[in-house]
C-alpha positions in Angstrom: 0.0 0.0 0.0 1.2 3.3 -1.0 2.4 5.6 1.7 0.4 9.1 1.6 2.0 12.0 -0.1 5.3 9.5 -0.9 5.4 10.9 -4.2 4.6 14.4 -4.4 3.0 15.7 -7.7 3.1 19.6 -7.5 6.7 21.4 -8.5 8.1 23.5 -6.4 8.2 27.1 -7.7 11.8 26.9 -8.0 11.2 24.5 -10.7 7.9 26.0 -12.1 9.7 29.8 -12.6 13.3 28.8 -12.6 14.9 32.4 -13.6 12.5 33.4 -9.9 13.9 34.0 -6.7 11.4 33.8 -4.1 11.4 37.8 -3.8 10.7 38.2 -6.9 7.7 41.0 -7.6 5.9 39.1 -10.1 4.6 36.5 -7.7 2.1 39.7 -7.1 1.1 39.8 -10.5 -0.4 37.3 -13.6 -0.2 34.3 -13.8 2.4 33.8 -11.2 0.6 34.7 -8.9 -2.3 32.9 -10.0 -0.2 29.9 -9.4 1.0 30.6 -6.3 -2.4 31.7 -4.4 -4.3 28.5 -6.1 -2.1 25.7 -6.6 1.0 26.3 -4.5 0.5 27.9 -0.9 -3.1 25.7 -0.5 -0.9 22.3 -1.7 2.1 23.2 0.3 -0.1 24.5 3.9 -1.6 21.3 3.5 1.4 19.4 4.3 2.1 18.2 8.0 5.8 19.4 9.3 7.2 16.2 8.5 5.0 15.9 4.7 7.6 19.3 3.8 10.0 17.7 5.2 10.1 14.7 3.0 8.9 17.2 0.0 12.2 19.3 0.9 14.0 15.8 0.1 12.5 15.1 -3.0 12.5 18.7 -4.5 15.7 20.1 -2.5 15.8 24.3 -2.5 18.4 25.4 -4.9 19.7 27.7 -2.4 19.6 29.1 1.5 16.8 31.8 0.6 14.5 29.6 -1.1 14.7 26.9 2.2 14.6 30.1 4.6 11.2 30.8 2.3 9.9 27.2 2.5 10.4 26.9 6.0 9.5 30.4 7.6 8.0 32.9 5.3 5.6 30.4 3.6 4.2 28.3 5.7 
């Protein structure tokens, strides 16, 4: 039987805007944004504490600021 959330299905926005750091303006604007407020945030608040962790695992932040966003600003 398939473990819950084992494989997760949603890119991180690292992946799904690669030229984006997570300051980036246009996360408050088009289709970005759109993104973010309907697929992201309600997929990744979802997530228990340990669900983000193993997420974290599978889709690793390419850098400090993206984890310090994944971990405190975002959650």
């Amino acid at each position: 039987m398939k473990q819950p959330n084992q494989s997760f299905d949603i890119s991180p926005p690292w992946i799904e805007y690669p030229d984006n750091e997570p300051t980036w303006e246009g996360w408050r604007q088009g289709t970005s944004e759109a993104w973010l407020l309907r697929v992201w945030f309600p997929f990744w608040r979802r997530l228990s504490a340990k669900e983000r962790d193993a997420y974290l695992q599978q889709w690793p932040p390419p850098d400090d600021e993206w984890r310090l966003y994944m971990t405190e600003f975002w959650k």
